[in-house]
C-alpha positions in Angstrom: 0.0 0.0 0.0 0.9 3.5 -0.7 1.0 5.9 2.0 0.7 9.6 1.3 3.7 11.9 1.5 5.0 12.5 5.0 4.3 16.3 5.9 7.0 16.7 8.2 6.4 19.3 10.7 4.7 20.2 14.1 1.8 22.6 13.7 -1.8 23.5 15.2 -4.1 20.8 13.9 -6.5 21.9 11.1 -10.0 22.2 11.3 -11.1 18.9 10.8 -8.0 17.0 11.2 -7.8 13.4 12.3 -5.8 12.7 15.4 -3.6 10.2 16.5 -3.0 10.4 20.0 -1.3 7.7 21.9 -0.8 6.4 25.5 2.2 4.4 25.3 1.6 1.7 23.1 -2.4 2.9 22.8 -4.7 4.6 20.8 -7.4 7.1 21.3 -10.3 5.4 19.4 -14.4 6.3 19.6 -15.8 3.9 22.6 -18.3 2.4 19.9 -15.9 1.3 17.3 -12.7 2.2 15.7 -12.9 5.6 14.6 -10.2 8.0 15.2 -11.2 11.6 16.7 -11.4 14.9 15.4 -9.5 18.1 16.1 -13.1 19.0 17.8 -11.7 17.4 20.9 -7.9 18.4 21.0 -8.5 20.3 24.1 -9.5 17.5 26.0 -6.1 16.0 24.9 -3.4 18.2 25.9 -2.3 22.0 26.1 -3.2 24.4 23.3 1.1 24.4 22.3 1.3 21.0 22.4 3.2 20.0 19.2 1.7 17.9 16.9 3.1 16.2 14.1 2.0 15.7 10.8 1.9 12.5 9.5 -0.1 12.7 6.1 -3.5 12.6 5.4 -7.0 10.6 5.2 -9.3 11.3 3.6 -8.1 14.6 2.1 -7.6 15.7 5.8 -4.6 16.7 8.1 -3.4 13.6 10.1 -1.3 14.5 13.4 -0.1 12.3 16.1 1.0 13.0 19.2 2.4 11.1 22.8 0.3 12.0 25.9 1.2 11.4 29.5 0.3 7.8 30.7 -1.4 9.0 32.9 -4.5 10.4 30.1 -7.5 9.6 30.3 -10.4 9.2 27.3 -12.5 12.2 27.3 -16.4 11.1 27.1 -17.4 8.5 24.4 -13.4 7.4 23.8 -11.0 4.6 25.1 -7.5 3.8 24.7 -6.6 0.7 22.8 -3.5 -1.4 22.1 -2.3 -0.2 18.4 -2.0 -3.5 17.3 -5.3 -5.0 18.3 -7.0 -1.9 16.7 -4.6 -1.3 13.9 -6.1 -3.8 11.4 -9.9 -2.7 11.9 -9.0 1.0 11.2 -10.4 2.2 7.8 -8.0 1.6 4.9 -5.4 3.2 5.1 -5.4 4.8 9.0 -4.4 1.5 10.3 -1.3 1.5 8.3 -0.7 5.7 9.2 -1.3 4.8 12.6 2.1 2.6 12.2 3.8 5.6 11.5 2.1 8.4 13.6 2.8 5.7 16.6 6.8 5.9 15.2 6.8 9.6 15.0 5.3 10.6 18.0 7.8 7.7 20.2 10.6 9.6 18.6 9.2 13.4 19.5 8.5 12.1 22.8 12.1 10.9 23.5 14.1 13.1 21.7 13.4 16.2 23.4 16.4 16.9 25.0 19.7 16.3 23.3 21.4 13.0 23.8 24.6 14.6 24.0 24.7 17.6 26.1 21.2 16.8 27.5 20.1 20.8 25.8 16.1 20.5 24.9 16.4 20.2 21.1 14.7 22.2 18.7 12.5 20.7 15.5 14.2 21.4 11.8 11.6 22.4 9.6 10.7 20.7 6.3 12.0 17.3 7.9 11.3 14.9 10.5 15.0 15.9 12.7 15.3 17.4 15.9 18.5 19.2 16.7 20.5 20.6 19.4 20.8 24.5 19.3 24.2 24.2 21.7 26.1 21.6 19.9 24.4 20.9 16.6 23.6 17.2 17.4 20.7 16.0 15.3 18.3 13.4 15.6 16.5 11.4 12.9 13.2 8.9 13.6 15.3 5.6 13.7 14.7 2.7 11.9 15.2 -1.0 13.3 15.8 -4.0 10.7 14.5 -7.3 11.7 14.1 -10.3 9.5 11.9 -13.0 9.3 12.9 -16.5 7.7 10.3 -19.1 6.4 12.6 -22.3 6.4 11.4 -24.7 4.3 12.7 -28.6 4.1 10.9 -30.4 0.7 7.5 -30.0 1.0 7.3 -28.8 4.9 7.9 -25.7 6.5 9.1 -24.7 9.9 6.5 -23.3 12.5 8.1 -22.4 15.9 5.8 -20.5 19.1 7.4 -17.6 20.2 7.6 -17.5 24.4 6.3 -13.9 24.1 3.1 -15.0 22.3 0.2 -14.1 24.5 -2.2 -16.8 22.5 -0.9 -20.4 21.2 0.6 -18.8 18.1 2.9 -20.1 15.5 5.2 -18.0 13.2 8.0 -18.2 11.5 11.3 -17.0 12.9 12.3 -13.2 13.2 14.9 -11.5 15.1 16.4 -7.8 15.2 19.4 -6.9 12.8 22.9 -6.8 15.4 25.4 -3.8 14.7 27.7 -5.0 11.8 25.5 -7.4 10.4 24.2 -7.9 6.9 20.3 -9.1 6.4 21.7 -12.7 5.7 23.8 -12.6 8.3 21.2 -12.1 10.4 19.4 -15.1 9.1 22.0 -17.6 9.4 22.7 -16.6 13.1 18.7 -16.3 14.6 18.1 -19.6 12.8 21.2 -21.4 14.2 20.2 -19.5 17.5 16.5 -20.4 17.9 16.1 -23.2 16.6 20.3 -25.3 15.6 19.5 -25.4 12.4 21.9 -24.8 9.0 19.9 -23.1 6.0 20.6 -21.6 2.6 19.3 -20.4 -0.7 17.9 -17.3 0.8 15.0 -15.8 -1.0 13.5 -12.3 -0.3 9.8 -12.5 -0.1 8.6 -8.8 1.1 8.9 -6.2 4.0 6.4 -4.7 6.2 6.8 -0.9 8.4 6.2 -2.4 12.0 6.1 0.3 15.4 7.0 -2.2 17.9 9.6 -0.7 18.2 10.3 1.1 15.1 10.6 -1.1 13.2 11.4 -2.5 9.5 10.3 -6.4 8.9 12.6 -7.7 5.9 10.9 -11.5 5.2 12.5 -14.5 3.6 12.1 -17.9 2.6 15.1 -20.4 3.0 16.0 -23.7 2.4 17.0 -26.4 5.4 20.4 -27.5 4.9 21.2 -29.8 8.1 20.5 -29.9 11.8 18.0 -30.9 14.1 15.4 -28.8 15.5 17.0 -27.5 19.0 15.0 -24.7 20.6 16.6 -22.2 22.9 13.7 -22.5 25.4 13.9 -18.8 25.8 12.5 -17.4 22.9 11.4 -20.3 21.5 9.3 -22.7 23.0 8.2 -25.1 20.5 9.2 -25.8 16.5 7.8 -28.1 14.4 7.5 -29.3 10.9 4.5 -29.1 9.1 4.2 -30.8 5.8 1.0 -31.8 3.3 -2.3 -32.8 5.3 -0.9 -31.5 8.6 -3.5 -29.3 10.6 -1.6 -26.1 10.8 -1.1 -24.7 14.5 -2.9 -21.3 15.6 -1.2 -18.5 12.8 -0.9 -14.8 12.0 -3.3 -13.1 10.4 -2.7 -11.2 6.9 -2.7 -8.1 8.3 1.1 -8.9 8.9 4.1 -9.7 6.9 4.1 -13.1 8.9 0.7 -14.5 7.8 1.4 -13.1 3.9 4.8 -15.4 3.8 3.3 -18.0 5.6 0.2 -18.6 3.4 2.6 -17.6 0.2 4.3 -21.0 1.4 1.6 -23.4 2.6 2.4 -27.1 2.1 0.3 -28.2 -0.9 -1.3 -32.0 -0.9 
């Protein structure tokens, strides 16, 4: 999907505009379904100088985002849910803009005071940076890589249950890109890791924006070369094989990277 253009500045919202507010890892959403508010009800939200950042727009209208105190509360007829729960039932495409209103407004929020010389930073305008005034440091929203491998052994594939998973959930495996390390690195050494097992013939499948935290999902598929299955036991719990006329475990929806490479790569009978 194609987002619009990031507008990147902090301004008073527009008459109109939609809001994404967030408390921690929540958003503001109407009490009766998942509609975002309206600039109607900024003032219930924070102070009138609050800086809100623009994000794009729905609906030919402003889109700003912006991290409140944890300890908001919902004016009348709202309620604070977890982004990713509410995320896929938002109207094509605010779920995907929430993503990156969550992103922005996390990196506002903690980079108001230089990391440096601890000076309160000052925003750039006509980009998303926030920079020192006393020693010129400048900060960027960061980006984390992460991959995901599908590993695939003839006509199986390999599902493993992250510990982290609040529901019985199977996946396949991802982990966070180290300092120094290529994307295939990466692979080769979360595979080995996770699960003791050897893989090659690396294919890239399709990537995914993901705000928890910050992050860019780079998926594969790849091919088992040797090993048994050895799971950590503390990130992974469980890892199986499933092959033709096996009932598939508990997975992600298609909302995510992780069910679109997963169903991509179903065993066929």
């Amino acid at each position: 999907m194609s987002l619009p253009p990031l507008a990147p500045s902090t301004s008073p919202a527009p008459s109109g505009a939609y809001l994404f507010a967030f408390r921690g890892g929540e958003l503001l959403v109407r009490e009766e379904g998942p509609v975002l508010p309206l600039d109607e009800i900024r003032h219930h939200l924070a102070s009138p100088d609050a800086a809100w950042n623009a994000i794009g727009t729905h609906r030919g209208q402003a889109c700003l985002a912006l991290a409140l105190g944890r300890d908001s509360t919902p004016p009348p007829g709202y309620v604070f849910r977890r982004l990713r729960e509410v995320m896929g039932e938002l109207e094509a495409p605010a779920g995907v803009l929430a993503g990156r209103a969550f992103q922005v407004a996390e990196w506002a929020r903690t980079h108001r005071y230089c990391g440096v010389c601890a000076t309160p930073t000052e925003r750039v305008a006509h980009e998303f940076c926030l920079k020192c005034p006393k020693c010129g440091h400048s900060n960027y929203p960061r980006i984390s890589p992460a991959m995901m491998v599908l590993i695939k052994k003839g006509d199986s594939i390999l599902l493993a249950r992250n510990a982290n998973f609040a529901a019985a959930r199977y996946s396949a495996l991802a982990g966070f890109v180290e300092a120094g390390e290529s994307l295939e690195e990466t692979v080769h050494r979360e595979v080995l890791e996770e699960v003791g097992l050897r893989v090659h013939q690396l294919r890239y499948f399709q990537s995914q924006s993901w705000p928890f935290p910050h992050s860019l999902m780079l998926a594969f598929t790849a091919e088992y070369l040797d090993g048994e299955i050895q799971v950590d036991g503390t990130e992974i719990i469980d890892a199986r094989w499933f092959g033709p006329g096996d009932a598939l475990p508990n997975i992600p929806p298609t909302d995510s990277v992780a069910g679109l490479l997963i169903r991509a790569n179903l065993p066929q009978p």
